[in-house]
C-alpha positions, 0 to 999 in steps of 0.5 A, a space after each residue: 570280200 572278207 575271207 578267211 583261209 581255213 588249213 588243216 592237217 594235211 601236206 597240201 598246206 604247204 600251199 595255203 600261203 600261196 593262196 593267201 597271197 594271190 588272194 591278197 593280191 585280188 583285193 580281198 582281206 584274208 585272216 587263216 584259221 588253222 588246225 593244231 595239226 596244220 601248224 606241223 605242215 606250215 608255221 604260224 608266223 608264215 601266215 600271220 606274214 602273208 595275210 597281216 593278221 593274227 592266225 586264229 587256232 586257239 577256241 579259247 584265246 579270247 574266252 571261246 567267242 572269236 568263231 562268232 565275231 570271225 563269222 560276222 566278219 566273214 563273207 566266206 570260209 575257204 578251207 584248202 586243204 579239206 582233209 576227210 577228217 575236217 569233211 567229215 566233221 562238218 557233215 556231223 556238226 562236229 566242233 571241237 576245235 578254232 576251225 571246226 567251231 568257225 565251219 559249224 557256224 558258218 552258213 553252208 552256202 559261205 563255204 568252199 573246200 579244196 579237198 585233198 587226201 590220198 586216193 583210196 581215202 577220197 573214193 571211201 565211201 564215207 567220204 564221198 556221202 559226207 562230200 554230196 551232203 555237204 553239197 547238198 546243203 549248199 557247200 561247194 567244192 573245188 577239186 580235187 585233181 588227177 596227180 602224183 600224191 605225196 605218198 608217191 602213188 597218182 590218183 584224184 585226191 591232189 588238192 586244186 592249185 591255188 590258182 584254180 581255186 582263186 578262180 572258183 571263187 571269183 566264178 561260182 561265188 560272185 553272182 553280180 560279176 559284171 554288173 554294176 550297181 549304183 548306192 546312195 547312202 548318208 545324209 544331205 547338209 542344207 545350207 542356211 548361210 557359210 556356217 549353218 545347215 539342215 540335216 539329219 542323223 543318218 551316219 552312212 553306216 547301212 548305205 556303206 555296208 550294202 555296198 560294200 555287200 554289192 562289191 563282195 557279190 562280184 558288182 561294180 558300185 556306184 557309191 554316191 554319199 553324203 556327208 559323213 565320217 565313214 571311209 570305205 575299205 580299200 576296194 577298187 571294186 567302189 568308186 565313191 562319189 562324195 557330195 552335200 546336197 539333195 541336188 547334188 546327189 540327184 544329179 550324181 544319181 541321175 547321171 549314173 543310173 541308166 549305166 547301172 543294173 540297179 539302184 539301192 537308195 538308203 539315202 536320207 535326203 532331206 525332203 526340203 531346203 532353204 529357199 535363200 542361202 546367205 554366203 555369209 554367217 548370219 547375224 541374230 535377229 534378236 527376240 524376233 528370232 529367224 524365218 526360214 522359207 523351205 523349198 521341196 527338193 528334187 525326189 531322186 527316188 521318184 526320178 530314178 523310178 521315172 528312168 528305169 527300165 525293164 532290165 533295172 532293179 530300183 529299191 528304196 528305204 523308207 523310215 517311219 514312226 507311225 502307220 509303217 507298212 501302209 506307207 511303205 506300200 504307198 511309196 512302193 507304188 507310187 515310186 515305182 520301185 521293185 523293193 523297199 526296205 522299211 526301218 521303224 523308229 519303234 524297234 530299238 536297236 534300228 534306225 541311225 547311228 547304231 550298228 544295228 539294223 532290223 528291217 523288213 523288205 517289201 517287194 512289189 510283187 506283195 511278199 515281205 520278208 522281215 529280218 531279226 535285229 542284226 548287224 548292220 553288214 549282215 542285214 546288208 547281205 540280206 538285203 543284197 540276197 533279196 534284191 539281187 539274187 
């Protein structure tokens, strides 16, 4: 998971590089955003050192745009300490520093605050309605605990240990903890003889970024892809399984399933195959030019349709150019599949190669649900939130 430690002013930062590191530690990429009053309490280059990348608490460092693209990158802001002031902000919209900008534009539901402030001013009222306001639109909250104060008096108001709040995120914000998914993602390469295939454009692209969106809401992946330059992040939570063929990631996906709570197959295998493959190069055959005979490949969406279960989830991707919610809900039913995501070649911006997509989801109960055009990691988690809630 992305996450980006956010610290502000407040003497419980000194325990935000112990958090970063145990964070690190769990596997996930962590970058800190800091107030101008948390750099009193902890330096920049003590954070810069135990997450490996550049503190971001300057808006305008880069022209006043970074709080966007760390958001796209972000899969949540955790900001420990929450001091009332940064609480406060945020329950008015406020957004008036590198922080503060970020938290504003952040979905709330990506949000988790460690409060931490004396006692008297976490019971002030005021606190307490920004607090269940917050909560209310889906920010959640760890802590604060019963203790000493650094003001020598004991009350709540301590800011949860590091430790305990590792722990809240993996328990309140991975919903597919213990489950494990199966991806298939890429094209599949034909071959025609040593030096020659059929293939197609896909680049992997929106199959590596669904699972990686899995294993940031706490699944197992199966990644099963086809030939493709991408690499996936550093992830002990992917287990990815390289082949070339549709009948080589069939087999790959068949054997996988009945272990998995679903299956998300984005895929594009080719529909057909040579039915003769030369070991050697083949030579020109002149002006007559070359014959192929095709031959269908196995529909490992129909296979795995066949396969599933009650307990399973199975959702397919169909990419049209023509008649495209009709076919998408044909393949539906036909497949047996609880969702489809449909990509049309008509919306630019979509489709292979770019790192943009703009879907629309279709579930087998007749709802749809069609997204803007958005980037490829966004549209994963969108996907991931839909199918697998």
């Amino acid at each position: 998971m992305n996450i980006v430690v956010g610290i502000t002013g407040g003497i419980a930062a000194y325990k935000a590089p112990e958090l970063v590191r145990l964070l690190v530690k769990a596997g996930h990429e962590v970058r800190c955003a800091a107030t101008e009053h948390a750099l009193q309490f902890v330096t920049r280059v003590t954070l810069e050192t135990v997450s490996q990348h550049p503190l971001y608490s300057d808006l305008f460092a880069t022209g006043g745009t970074e709080h966007i693209s760390v958001r796209e990158w972000a899969d949540m802001v955790v900001v420990a300490p929450a001091t009332a002031n940064c609480i406060g902000k945020l329950a008015s919209g406020i957004a008036d520093d590198a922080l503060s900008t970020l938290l504003v534009a952040m979905p709330p539901e990506r949000i988790l605050l460690a409060p931490a402030m004396n006692s008297g001013m976490w019971l002030n009222p005021a606190v307490q309605r920004n607090v269940q306001t917050l909560q209310g639109w889906g920010v959640c909250t760890v802590g604060p605990a019963e203790g000493e104060l650094a003001c020598g008096t004991s009350g709540p108001g301590r800011m949860a240990e590091p430790v305990e709040i590792v722990n809240a995120i993996s328990n309140g914000h991975l919903p597919l903890a213990a489950q494990r998914w199966l991806v298939t993602a890429g094209p599949t390469y034909e071959k025609i003889d040593s030096v020659r295939f059929i293939g197609n454009y896909s680049s992997g692209k929106m199959g590596f970024a669904l699972a990686q969106a899995l294993a940031d809401a706490g699944a197992e992946v199966e990644l099963v892809t086809g030939p493709t330059a991408l690499s996936i992040s550093t992830n002990k939570h992917i287990n990815v399984h390289r082949v070339e063929s549709a009948r080589e990631m069939h087999a790959a996906a068949t054997a996988l399933f009945p272990q998995c709570r679903g299956a998300i197959l984005s895929a594009a295998v080719a529909d057909y195959r040579p039915a003769e493959q030369a070991d050697h190069k083949l030579k020109k055959q002149g002006d007559e030019g070359m014959t192929l005979r095709l031959v269908q490949n196995p529909d490992i969406l129909a296979t795995l349709g066949g396969m599933k279960t009650d307990s399973q989830t199975l959702v397919g991707f169909a990419l049209e150019t023509d008649h495209e919610l009709e076919n998408a809900e044909k393949k539906l039913a036909k497949k047996n599949l609880d969702y489809i995501v449909l990509n049309s070649l008509r919306d630019e911006g979509a489709g292979f190669g770019v790192d943009t997509n703009k879907v629309t989801i279709l579930s087998r109960d007749g709802s749809h649900c069609e997204s803007p055009l958005m980037s490829k990691k966004e549209v994963a988690r969108l996907i991931v939130e839909t199918v697998a809630p």
